[in-house]
N, C-alpha and C positions, 0 to 999 in steps of 0.2 A: 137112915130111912129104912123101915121094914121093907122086905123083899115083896108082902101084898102092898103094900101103897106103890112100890116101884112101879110094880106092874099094872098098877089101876094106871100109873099119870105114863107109862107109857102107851097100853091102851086108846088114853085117849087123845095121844099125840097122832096116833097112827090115823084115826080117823078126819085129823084137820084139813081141811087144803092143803096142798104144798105151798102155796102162796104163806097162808098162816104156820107153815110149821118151819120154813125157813125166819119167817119173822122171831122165831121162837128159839129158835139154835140162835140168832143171833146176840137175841138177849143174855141166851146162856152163857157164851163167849165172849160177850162185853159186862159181864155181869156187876162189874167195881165202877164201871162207868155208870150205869145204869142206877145204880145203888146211890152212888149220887148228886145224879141228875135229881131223885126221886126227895129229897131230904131236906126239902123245901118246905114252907111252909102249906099244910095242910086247904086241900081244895073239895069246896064241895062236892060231896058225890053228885048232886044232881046236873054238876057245869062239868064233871069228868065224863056224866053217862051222855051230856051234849055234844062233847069234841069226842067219844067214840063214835061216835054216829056221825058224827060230819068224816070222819077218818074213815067210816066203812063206804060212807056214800064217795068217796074218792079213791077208793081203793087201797089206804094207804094201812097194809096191814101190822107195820113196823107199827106206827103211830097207836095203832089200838091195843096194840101187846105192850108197849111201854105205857099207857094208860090206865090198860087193868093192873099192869104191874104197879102204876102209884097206887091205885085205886087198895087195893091189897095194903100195899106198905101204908096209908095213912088210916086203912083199920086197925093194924097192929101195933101202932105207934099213937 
């Protein structure tokens, strides 16, 4: 990774909740777990952008970082 993109995605770690940027080290430190959990069979976006939102209305910010995280992985896949 170029040293500008580092520091774009660090920038904008900085700015998250602490609530959300814990959820975010976490991912980065289970990352093989995560990886896959994720490698599943492909989920609509519109039923992934629904269980982020039931996960923000709970607070559960783990839930919504592994979420975008599929969300991502079943764009690139």
């Amino acid at each position: 990774m170029d040293e500008e993109k580092n520091n774009n995605m660090i920038s904008l770690y900085q700015v998250l909740p602490p609530e959300i940027q814990c959820a975010v080290l976490w991912i980065i430190e289970h990352n093989e777990i995560v990886d896959y959990l994720v490698q599943g069979e492909k989920v609509p976006t519109q039923e992934i952008e629904d269980f982020i939102q039931k996960a923000l209305e709970k607070k559960d910010y783990l839930m919504v970082v592994i979420l975008i995280y599929k969300r991502v992985y079943d764009m690139n896949n």
